[in-house]
N, C-alpha and C positions, 0 to 999 in steps of 0.2 A: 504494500500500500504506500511505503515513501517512495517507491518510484511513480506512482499514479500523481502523489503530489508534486514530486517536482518538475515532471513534465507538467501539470496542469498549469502551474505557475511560469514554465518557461515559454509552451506554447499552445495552450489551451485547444488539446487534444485529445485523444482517448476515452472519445464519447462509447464506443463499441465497448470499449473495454469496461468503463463504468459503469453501463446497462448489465454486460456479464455481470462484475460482481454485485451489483443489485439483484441479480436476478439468482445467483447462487445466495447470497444472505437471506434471502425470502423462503427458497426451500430449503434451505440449512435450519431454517425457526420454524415454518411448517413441522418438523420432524424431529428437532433434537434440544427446541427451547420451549421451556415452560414446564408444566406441570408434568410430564413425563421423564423427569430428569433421571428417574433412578433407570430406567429400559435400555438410555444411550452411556452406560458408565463407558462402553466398551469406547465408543466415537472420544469423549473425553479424555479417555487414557490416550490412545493417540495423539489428541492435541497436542497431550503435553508433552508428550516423547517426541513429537517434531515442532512444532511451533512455542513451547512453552505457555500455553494457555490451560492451564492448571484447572479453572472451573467455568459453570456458566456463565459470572459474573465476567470473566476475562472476556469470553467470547462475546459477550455482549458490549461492553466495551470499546472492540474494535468495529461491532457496527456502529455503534454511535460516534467513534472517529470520522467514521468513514459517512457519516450524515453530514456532521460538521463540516465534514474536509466539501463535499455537495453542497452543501447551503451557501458557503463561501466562495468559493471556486465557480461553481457548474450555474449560476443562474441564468446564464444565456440560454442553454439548453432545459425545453419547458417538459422534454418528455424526463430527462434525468432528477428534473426537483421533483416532478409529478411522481414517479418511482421512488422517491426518498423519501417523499411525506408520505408515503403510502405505508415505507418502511416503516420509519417511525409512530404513526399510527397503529401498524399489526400488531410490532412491538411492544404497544402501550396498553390493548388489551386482556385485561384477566389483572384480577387485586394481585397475585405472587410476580408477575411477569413489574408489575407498575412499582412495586416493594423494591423489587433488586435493580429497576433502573433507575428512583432517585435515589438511591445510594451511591451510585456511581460517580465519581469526581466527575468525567466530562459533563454529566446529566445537571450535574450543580452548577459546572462554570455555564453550559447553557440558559440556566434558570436565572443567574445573578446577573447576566452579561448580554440577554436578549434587546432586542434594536427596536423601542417602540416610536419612532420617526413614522414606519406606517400606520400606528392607531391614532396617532396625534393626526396626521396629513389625512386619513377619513373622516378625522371628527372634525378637520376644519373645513372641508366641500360639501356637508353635510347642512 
């Protein structure tokens, strides 16, 4: 994923590539996030033995980098935010899934650090 960012940053490319992994994090939580955690212990060991992502919380994590890194980056592109609010959405689904994402540091600096220029700029055409 830092090479997504800094090509994004240098030449604001790899929309394909972004769509991919949006679209593998969607059936990666379909299947091995949420309230099924104890069926996928086998998929988490592996994480950890090759990527070091130790539990669901980690893995979740790197989606929500990877929303942020979107939200930031990709707003040019309407299908790649459209896909990422969607993510973050699915993700936000069900009280244990919503439990273990505002714990998470990135979910915090999200919530402390959010841009309200567009509630203010509605409430003023209004």
């Amino acid at each position: 994923m830092q090479l997504t960012v800094s090509r994004l940053t240098a030449s604001g490319e790899c929309e394909k590539l972004d769509l991919a992994m949006l679209s593998f994090f969607e059936q990666f939580r379909k299947i091995y996030v949420g309230d099924q955690g104890q069926k996928t212990s086998k998929v988490y060991k592996r994480l950890s033995e090759v990527l070091g992502l130790n539990d669901e919380s980690m893995v979740l994590s790197v989606f929500i980098r990877k929303i942020i890194t979107n939200l930031k980056y990709r707003s040019n592109s309407e299908q790649i935010i459209t896909r990422t609010l969607q993510l973050l959405s699915d993700l936000s689904v069900g009280y244990s899934s919503v439990r273990k994402l505002v714990q998470l540091e990135e979910v915090q600096f999200m919530l402390s650090n959010h841009n309200v220029r567009l509630s203010s700029c509605s409430a003023t055409t209004m």
